[in-house]
N, C-alpha and C positions, 0 to 999 in steps of 0.2 A: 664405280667412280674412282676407286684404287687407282687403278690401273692409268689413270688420266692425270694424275697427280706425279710430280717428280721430285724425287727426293734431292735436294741442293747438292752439289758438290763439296761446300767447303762443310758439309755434316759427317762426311766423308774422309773425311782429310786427320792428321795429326793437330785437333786441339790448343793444344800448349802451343806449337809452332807457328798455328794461325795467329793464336794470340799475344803473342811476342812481338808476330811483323805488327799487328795492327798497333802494339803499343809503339812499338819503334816510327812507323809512318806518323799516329799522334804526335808524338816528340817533335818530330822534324817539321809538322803541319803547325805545331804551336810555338816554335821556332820561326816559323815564316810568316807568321802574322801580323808582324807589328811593317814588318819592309812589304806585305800584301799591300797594305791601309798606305803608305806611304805613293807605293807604285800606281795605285787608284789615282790619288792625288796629282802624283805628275803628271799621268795621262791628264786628265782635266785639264791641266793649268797648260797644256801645250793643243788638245784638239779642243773643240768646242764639246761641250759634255751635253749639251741640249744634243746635237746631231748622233753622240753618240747612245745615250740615249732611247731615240724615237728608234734606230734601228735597231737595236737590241729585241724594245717592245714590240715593233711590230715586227720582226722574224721571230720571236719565242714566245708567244703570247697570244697569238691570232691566225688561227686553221685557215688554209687557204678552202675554197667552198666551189664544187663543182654542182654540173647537174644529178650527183649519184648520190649528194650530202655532204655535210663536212670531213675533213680528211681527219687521216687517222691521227695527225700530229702534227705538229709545226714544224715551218720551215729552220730554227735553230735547234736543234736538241739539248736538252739539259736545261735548258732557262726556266726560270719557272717565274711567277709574280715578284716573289719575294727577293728576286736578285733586281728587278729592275727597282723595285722601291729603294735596293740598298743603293743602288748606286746614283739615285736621285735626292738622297738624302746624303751621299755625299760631296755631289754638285753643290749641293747646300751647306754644305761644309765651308766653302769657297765665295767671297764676292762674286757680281759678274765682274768687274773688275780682274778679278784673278782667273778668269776663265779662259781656254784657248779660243783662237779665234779660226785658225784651220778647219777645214772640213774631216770628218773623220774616214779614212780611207779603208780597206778590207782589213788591211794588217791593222790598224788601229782597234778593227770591233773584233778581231780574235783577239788582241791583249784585253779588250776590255772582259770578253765576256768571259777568257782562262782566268782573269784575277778574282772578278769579281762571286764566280762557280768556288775556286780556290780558296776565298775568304771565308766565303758561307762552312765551306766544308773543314776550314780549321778550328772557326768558332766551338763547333760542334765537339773537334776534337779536343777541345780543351776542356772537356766534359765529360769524354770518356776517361781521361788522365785521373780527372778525379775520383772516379769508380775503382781505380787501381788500389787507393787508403784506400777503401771499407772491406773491412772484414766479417763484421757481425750479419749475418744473412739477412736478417726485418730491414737494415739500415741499408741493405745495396737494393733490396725493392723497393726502398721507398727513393734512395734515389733513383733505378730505372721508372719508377712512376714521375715523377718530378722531371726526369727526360723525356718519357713521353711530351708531358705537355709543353716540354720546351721546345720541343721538335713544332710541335703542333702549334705554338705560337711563333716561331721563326720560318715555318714553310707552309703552311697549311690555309689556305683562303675560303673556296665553298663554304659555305655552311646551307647550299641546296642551289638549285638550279634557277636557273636567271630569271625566268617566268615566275616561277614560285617566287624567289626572294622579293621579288618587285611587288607582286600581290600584297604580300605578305607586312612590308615594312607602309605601303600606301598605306591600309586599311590599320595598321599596328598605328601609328602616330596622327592618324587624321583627325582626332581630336585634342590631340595637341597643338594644333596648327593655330591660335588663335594664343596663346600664352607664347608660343618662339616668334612666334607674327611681331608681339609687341617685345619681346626681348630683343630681337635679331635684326627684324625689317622683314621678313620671310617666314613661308611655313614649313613645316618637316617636309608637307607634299611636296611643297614648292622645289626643293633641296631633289627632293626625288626624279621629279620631275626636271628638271636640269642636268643629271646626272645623269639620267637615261636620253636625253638630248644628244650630250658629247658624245654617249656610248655609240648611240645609232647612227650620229655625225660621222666619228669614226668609222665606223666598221664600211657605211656608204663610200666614203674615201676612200678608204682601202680596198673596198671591192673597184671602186672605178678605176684604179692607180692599175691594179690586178689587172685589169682588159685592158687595161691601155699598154701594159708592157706585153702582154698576150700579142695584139696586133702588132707591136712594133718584131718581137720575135716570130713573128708568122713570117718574113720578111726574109726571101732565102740569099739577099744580096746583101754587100758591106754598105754601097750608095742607099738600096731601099731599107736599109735598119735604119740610117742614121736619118735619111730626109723623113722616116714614118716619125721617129724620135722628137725628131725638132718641131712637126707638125704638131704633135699631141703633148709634148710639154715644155717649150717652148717655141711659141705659133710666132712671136714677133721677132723672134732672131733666124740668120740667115745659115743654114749648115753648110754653104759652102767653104767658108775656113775651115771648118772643122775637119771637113772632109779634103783639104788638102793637105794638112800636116797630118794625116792617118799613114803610115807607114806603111809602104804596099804590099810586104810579106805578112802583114797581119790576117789572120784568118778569123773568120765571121765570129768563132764562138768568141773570142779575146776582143772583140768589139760592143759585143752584145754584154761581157762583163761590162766593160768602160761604160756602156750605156747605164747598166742598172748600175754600178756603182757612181753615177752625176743623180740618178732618179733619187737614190737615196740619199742623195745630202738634201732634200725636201720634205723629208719625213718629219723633220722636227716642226715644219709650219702643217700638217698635215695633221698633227698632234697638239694644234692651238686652237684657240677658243677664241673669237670677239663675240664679247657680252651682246650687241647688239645680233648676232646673228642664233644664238640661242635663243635669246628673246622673238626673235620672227620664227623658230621650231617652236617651242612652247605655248608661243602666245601669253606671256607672262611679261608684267613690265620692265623694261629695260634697268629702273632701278632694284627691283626685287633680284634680279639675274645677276646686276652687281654685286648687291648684297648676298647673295648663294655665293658665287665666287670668292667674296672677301674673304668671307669665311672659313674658305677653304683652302687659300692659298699661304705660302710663304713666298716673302721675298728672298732673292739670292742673298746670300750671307749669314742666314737664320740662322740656323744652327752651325755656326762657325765654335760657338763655343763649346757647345754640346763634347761629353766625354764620348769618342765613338766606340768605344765598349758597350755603350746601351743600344745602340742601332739596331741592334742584331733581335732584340728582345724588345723593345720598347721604341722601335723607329716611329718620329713623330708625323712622319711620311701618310703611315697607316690612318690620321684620321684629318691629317692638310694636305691631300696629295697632289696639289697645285702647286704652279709656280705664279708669280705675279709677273708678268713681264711689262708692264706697265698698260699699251693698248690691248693686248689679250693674255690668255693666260695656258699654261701648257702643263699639260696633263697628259702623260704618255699609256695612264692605264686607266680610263675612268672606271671599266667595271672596281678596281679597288674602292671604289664609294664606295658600294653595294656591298662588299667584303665586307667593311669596317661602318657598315651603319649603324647598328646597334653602339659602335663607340662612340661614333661621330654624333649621335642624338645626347649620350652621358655627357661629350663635352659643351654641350652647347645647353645643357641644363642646368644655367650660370646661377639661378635662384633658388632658394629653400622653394617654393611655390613652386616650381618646373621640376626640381630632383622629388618630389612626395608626388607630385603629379604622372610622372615618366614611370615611376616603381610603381604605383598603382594601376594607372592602365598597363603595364607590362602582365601585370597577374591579372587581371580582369580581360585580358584581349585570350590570352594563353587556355584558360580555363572555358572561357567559350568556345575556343577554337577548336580546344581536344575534343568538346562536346560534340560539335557540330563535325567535325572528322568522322569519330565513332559511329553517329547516326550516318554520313555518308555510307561508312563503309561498310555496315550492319542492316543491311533496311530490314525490317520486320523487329532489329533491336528494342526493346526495353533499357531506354539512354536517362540517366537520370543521375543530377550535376548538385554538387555541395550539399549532401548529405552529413547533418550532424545526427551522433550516436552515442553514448555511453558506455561504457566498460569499467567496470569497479571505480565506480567512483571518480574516474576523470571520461570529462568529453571530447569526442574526437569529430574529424571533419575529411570526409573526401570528397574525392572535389569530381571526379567522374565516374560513373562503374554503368555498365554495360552489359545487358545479358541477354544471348540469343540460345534461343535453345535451352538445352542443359548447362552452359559454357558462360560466364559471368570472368569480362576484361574488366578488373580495377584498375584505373589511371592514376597518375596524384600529375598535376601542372607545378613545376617551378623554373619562377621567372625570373628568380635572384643572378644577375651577373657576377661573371669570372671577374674580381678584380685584377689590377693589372700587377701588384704584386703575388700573385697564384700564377697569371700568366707568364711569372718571368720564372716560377719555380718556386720560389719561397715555401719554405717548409711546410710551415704553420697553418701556412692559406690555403695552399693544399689540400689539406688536411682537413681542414675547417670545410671546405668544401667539399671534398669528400665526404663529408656528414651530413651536411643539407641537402643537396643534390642527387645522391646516391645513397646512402644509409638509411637519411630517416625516413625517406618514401618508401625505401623499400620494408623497414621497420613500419610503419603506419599499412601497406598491403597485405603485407603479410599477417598482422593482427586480425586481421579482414576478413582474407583469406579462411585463416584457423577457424573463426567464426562460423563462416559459411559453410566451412567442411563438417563441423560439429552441427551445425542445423538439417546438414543435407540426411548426416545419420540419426537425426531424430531427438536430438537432444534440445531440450524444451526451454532453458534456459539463455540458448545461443540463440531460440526461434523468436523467443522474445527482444533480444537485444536487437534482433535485426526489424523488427516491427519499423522505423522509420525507411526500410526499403521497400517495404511489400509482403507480400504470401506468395512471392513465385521464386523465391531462393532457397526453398529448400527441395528440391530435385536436380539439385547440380553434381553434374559430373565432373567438370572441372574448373578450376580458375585459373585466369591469365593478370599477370602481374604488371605492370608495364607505367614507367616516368618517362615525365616530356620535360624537354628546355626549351627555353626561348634561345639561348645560348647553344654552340656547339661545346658537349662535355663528352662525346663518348668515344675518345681514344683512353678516357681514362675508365669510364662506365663500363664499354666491353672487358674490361681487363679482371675480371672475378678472382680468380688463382693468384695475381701478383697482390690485390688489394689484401687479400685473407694473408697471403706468406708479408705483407707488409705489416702486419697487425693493425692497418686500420680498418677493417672490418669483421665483426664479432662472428665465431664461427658459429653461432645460430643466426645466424640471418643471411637466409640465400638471397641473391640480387635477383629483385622482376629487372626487363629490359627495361635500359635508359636509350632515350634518344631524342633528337631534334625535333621539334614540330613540320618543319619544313620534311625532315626525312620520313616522319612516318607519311605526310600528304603523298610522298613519292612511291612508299612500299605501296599505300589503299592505290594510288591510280594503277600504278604497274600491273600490281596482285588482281586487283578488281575483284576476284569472288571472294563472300566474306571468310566462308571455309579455309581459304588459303593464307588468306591473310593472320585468322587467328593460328592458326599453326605456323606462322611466321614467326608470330609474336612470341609465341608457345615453346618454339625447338630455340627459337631465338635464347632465350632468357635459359634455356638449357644448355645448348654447347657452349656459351660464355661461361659454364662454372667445370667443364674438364678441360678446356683445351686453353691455352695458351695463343692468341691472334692476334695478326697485325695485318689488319684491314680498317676501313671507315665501315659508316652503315648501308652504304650504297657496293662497297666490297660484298657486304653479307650479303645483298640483295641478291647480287648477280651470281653468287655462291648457290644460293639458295634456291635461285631460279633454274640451275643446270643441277643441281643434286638433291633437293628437296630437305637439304639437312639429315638425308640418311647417310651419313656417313660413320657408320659403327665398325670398319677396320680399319679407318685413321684411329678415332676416339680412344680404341686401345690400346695405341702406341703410345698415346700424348703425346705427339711430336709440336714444337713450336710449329704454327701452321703461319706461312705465310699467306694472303689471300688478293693483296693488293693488287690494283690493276682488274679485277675480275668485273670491277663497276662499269669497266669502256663500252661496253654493246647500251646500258644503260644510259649512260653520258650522254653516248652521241645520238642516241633516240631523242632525248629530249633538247639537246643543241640544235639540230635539225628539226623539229618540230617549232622551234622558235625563231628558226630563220624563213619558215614556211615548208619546208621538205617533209613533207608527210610520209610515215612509215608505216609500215606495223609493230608493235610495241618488242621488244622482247616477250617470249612466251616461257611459262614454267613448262620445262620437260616434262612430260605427260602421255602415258598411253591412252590410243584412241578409246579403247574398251573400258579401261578405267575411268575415265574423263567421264564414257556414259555412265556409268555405275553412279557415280556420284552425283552429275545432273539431277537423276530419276531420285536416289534418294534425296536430295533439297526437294524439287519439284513435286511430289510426293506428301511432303513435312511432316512428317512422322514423328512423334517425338523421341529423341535422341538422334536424326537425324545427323546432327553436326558431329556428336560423338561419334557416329560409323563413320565420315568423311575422314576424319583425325585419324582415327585409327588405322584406316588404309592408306592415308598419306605418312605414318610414319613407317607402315608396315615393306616401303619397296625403293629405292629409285627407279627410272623410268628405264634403265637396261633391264631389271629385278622384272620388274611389273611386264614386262616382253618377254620372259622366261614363260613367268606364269603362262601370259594368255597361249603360249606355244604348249606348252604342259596340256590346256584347258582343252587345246583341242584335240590332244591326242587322248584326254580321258575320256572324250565324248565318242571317240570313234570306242576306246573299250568300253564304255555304257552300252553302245548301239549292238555292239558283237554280243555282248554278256547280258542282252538286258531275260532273258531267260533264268539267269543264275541269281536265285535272291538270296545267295548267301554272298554275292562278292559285290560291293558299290565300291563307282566310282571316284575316288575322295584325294585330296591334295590338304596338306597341312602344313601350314608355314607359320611354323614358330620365329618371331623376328629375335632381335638381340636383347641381353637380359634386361636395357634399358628403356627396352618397349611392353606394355604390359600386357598386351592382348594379342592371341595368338587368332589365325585367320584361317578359317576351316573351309574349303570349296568344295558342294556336294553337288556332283554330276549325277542324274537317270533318268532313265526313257520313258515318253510318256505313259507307259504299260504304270509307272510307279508314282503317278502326281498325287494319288486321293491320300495313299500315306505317307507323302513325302513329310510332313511335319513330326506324326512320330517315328519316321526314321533318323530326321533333322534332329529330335531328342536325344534319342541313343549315341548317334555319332559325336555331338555335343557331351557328352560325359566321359565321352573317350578322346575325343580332344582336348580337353581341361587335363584329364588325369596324363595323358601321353606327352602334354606340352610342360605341364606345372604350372600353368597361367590360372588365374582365378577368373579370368574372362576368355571368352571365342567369341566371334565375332562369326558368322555362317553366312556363306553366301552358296544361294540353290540356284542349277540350271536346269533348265529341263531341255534337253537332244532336240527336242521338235519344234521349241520356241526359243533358239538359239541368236535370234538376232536382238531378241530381248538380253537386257543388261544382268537380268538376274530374274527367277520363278519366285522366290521368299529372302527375306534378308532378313538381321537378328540376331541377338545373344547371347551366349549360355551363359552361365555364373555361378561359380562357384559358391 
């Protein structure tokens, strides 16, 4: 896997010099900030910002979609959600009174879209300026920790894929739908269900606009562009003027621009809503659709007051991302509901009754959901949810633990929301959440943990503490640690090594993996076996405490799906790992599978011969079954594990030649890295030697212990003649 990995250029580079420029570009980036925000405004107050706008969204925001699936990227590059909500909110900045009434032209949407990319990215810079004062090392981690999450609340949308998130927020608030019913006029579904109207409304438009300008550019004449043009978007006007003041040295492609640049001044009504015409998608009443609307809109002017310093951080865009334009209403990005639903439910939980009601099903939806995950993804699991228990004297409560096999995952669910002062960075809050969300779950696991490990080696007083789980936890070979949110926290959760150099986490208490509810639903589908999944979890909750990473969880995924998490000659470098971008094979599986594009999933790298190994031991079910999976999944990547089976066969041809010589066997020993515990001994010979293959399987096992230093081997037997079999005996030794 080395070898596939590139080490950056500017790590390369003189240090000091790089970080000079960067501070000097800072400077001059937060020198141009206040005449950016300025330059925004004039554009507005001279094109129409609704026009400029809708194309913005839909070139940077919306895959064009073939028959082979959605494309790799958008037709803008660099746009991302968060630039178009800014410049929406500062349309809003502006009366429509003060708005331009022009159409926006080509050169109008590169000034928009260089100002608006330019302001994001000065913002920022006026935050790394700040990093410049800190001196005391804890105080510049906790500020990069505090930039993460700045980052993550100024640019960062997903919190899981559209399918899930829709499931997810329906079944989350459906019983709140009778308490916002009578607050609102409407229910959370209702809300949902509208939301995902304009999205489909959209995207159908934009798919139809898409063929329509296809056929007009299929058109190899100036005459046949422009009369196909007129035909398919506007049928009642006549293109013979048009096509007499066309200049005759014009050539096709400078026409076909003019064309799409008229198509595009219709983006902004392409990107409107009439109430009643949701209401005939839904099937919802026309008042209830008002009321979804109202409440999601602003009128032009709103935020004229607003200090646009908080934009950046706290855009009020994020949870009213409508506009009211009186007969309908314009919403240039509706998936941003969906982003911001979990906020947009907080604000609309206008009473003590609704906010005690909203906090308690969030913990009560969370806790069953982990549950019902776990059993998904575990079948033959032993799933068993809110467990109270004792320890000197005080009682304690977890909320899921799960044991297959030898192998026991403790979950804990919390549902407690990021406030919006944590979300802008605030110290304190931070911090504070960093404790509840991270800390003390992992503090309440890990108690757990210790327990279980103390009952596994027989300790009688541990066996008894565990009495309210059962009599089948004490034969565990390992535990899996693992927190769930309702919320997206884990730009800050994977961060193990900055938390500890921050001093906000105590150097006895290693982090189990934190993550989303939504992201682990995406690891169990992807992963699908439960074997793979727990060593997901398992390497998961591991390389977050050596390595330094900046990826999401859907990054790790796809990390982890081409390397298996064996990566032990990164590990020893500890190089800052960048991982981002590794989720897109990921992405667009399930964006394509939402739009109906059926695929086959990403697969984890895997050798054929190995794959069978492990099938037969599950199928099998032997106990400690799962422990040999593990251990051969940490023991190879899938280049590693094609050594092997190439080694395997050439032990077998010297079995075959030597099977005469019973002083020499076949053997292959693969001591993995010292972070792996169990060392993997392969005993090749010919059928002449099956009756005493077990006590040869002994002797060789003590010599693989004492030659590796491992206190475990793990033995895998083949026998020459039954070669298409996956393995003759498997097993063992121990120190």
């Amino acid at each position: 896997m080395a070898d596939r990995l590139a080490v950056h250029p500017v790590s390369m580079a003189d240090q000091a010099a790089i970080k000079d420029e960067l501070v000097a570009n800072a400077a001059f980036q937060v020198e141009a900030f206040p005449q950016l925000q300025a330059d925004l405004l004039t554009l507005f107050r001279r094109v129409h910002p609704l026009h400029l706008i809708a194309i913005v969204g839909q070139y940077g925001l919306f895959a064009p979609v073939s028959n082979q699936g959605i494309a790799d990227g958008t037709l803008m590059e660099g746009i991302q959600q968060h630039h178009v909500e800014l410049m929406q909110a500062f349309a809003l900045a502006l009366s429509d009174a003060e708005w331009g009434v022009s159409p926006a032209t080509p050169k109008d949407v590169e000034q928009a879209v260089d100002t608006v990319k330019a302001l994001a990215d000065a913002f920022h810079a006026r935050r790394f300026l700040e990093a410049e004062n800190v001196e005391e090392k804890s105080e510049r981690y906790r500020l990069m920790l505090r930039e993460k999450i700045r980052l993550h609340t100024q640019m960062i949308r997903n919190w899981g894929h559209f399918g899930q998130v829709v499931d997810i927020t329906r079944r989350l608030y459906l019983p709140l739908d009778p308490l916002l019913r009578e607050a609102h006029g409407f229910a959370g579904t209702e809300l949902i269900s509208v939301a995902k109207a304009m999205l489909d409304l959209h995207q159908k438009r934009s798919s139809a606009r898409f063929q329509q300008l296809q056929r007009v550019f299929a058109e190899q004449t100036v005459r046949g562009a422009v009369s196909r043009y007129y035909a398919l978007f506007m049928p009642s006007e006549d293109p013979a003027p048009f096509l007499a003041m066309l200049p005759a040295e014009w050539p096709l492609d400078t026409v076909r621009q003019r064309l799409l640049a008229h198509a595009d001044t219709q983006l902004a009504r392409q990107a409107s809503y009439a109430p009643d015409d949701l209401a005939a998608t839904t099937g919802l009443p026309a008042g209830v659709v008002n009321a979804v609307l109202g409440a999601l809109a602003f009128a032009p002017g709103a935020l004229a007051s607003m200090d646009r310093e908080h934009l950046f951080l706290g855009n009020p865009v994020w949870t009213v991302p409508a506009i009211d334009l009186g007969s309908d209403y314009f919403v240039p990005a509706p998936q941003s509901i969906f982003s911001f639903i979990h906020a947009i439910m907080r604000r609309l939980a206008t009473t003590p009754e609704l906010k005690k009601a909203l906090e308690r099903r969030r913990a009560e939806f969370l806790e069953t959901e982990l549950a019902e995950l776990l059993a998904e993804a575990l079948p033959g699991a032993q799933v068993q949810s809110d467990i109270a228990w004792s320890l000197d004297g005080r009682r304690y409560q977890t909320d899921v633990v799960a044991k297959l096999d030898r192998v026991v995952v403790i979950a804990e669910a919390k549902s407690a929301a990021l406030t919006e002062a944590a979300l802008r960075g605030a110290p304190e809050r931070v911090r504070k959440h960093v404790g509840e969300l991270i800390v003390e779950p992992s503090q309440q696991s890990l108690r757990l943990a210790g327990l279980i490990e103390r009952a596994s080696g027989g300790d009688a007083d541990a066996r008894a503490i565990l009495t309210p789980f059962g009599d089948d936890f004490f034969d565990v070979d390992e535990v899996v640690r693992l927190s769930v949110t309702l919320d997206d926290f884990s730009i800050i959760a994977s961060s193990e090594p900055e938390l500890r150099l921050a001093g906000w986490l105590p150097e006895d208490v290693p982090l189990g993996c934190t993550m989303g509810i939504a992201d682990l639903a995406a690891v169990v589908e992807i992963l699908g076996d439960p074997a793979r999944i727990i060593h997901y979890l398992a390497e998961r909750q591991r390389i977050q405490k050596t390595l330094q990473i900046l990826g999401d969880e859907m990054d790790f995924l796809g990390f982890y799906l081409e390397t298996g998490f064996n990566i032990a000659a990164i590990e020893r470098n500890r190089p800052r790992l960048s991982i981002s971008g590794m989720s897109a094979e990921i992405d667009r599986w399930f964006i394509n599978r939402e739009i109906g594009r059926m695929q086959p999933p990403p697969r984890f790298a895997i050798d054929h011969y190995f794959a069978k190994v492990m099938d037969a031991v599950r199928r099998h079910g032997e106990p400690g079954w799962l422990t040999i999976t593990l251990d051969l999944l940490r023991a190879f990547d899938c280049d590693e594990q094609a050594e092997v089976v190439k080694s395997l066969g050439q032990l077998r041809k010297e079995a075959i030649r030597r099977r005469n010589d019973r002083e020499r066997t076949a053997t292959l020993l693969v001591t993995p890295p010292a972070n792996r515990r169990t060392a993997i001994l392969f005993h090749v010979y010919p059928q002449e030697y099956a009756a005493e293959r077990h006590q040869l399987g002994a002797k060789l096992g003590a010599w693989a212990l004492e030659t590796s230093g491992r206190h475990r081997c793990l033995m895998i037997g083949r026998d020459t003649s039954r070669w298409h079999e996956p393995y003759s005996y498997i097993g063992f030794a121990e120190a």
